[in-house]
Each structure stands twice: as C-alpha cells, then as structure tokens.
C-alpha positions in Angstrom: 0.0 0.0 0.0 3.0 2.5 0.6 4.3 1.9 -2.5 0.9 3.0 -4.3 0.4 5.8 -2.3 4.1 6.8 -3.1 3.2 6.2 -6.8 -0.1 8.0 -6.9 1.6 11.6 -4.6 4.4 10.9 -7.8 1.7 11.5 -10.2 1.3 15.4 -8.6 5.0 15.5 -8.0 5.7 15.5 -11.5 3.0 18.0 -12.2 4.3 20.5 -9.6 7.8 19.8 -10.4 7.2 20.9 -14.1 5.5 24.0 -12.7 8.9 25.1 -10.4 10.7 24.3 -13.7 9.6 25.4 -16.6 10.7 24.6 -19.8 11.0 22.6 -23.0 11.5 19.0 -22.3 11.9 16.6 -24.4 8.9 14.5 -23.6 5.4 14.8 -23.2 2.6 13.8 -20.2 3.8 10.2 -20.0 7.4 11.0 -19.0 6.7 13.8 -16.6 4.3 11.7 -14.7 7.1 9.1 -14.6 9.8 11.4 -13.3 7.4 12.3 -10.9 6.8 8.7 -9.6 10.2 8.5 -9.7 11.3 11.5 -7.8 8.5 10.4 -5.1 10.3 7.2 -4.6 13.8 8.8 -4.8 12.3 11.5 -1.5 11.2 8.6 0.0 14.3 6.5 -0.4 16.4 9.7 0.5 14.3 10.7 3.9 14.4 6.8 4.6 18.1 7.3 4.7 18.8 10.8 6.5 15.4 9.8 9.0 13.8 12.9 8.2 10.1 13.2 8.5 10.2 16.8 6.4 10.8 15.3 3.0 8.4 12.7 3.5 5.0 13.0 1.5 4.9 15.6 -1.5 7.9 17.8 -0.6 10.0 14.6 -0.9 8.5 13.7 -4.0 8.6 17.0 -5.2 11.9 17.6 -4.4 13.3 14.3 -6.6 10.8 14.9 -9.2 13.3 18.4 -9.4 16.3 16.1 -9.7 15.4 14.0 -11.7 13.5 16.1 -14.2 17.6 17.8 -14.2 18.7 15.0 -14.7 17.0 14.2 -17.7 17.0 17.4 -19.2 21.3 17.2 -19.1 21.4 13.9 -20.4 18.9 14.3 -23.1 20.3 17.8 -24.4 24.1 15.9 -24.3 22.4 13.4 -26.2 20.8 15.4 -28.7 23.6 17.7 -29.3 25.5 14.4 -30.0 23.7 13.1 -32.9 23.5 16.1 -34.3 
C-alpha cells in the first residue's frame, strides 16, 4: 500500500515539479508523470536514509521529481547535441 500511495503523490509531483521548472523538455505527459513517480520514490528512499520526517509525503516527491526532471534534461540535451 506504501508503495501506491508513493506512486499516486508521484503522479502530482511531477506535475508540480514541471511547474517550479519550466521549460522545453523533451517528452510529453507520459514522461513527466514518470519522473514524478520517480522523484517520489527517490524523496522517499532519501528521507528513509537521512530519518527525516520533512521530506516525507509531496515535498519529498517534489523535491526528486526536481532532480530527476535535471537529470534528464542534461542527459537528453548531451544526447541530442551528439547526434546532431
């Protein structure tokens, strides 16, 4: 069950974490909702680790929704600049 709710507060991470950073990214709906799932389980894993109860929940999630969507954004620009 923790693993759905994680999933399903993921599903607004992404959301928010495309609204603090604005953009063009390459991918549409489908891959911001993943990083978003993603970067809920990433907070999660990370507050798991430290024992901190303020990145639990959607700050967590929102929080590695951030890095990730980064993330992405520098390895999908170093990967389009390289076929090009």
């Amino acid at each position: 069950m923790h693993y759905l709710w994680t999933a399903i507060v993921g599903l607004i991470a992404g959301g928010l974490g495309k609204l603090l950073l604005p953009g063009k990214d390459p991918g549409g709906i489908i891959v911001t909702m993943l990083i978003g799932i993603g970067g809920s389980f990433l907070g999660d894993y990370v507050s798991g680790l430290l024992g901190i109860t303020l990145f639990d929940g959607l700050i967590g999630a929102v929080l590695g929704a951030i890095v990730i969507l980064l993330g992405w954004r520098f390895v999908s620009t170093k990967m389009l600049n390289k076929t090009s």
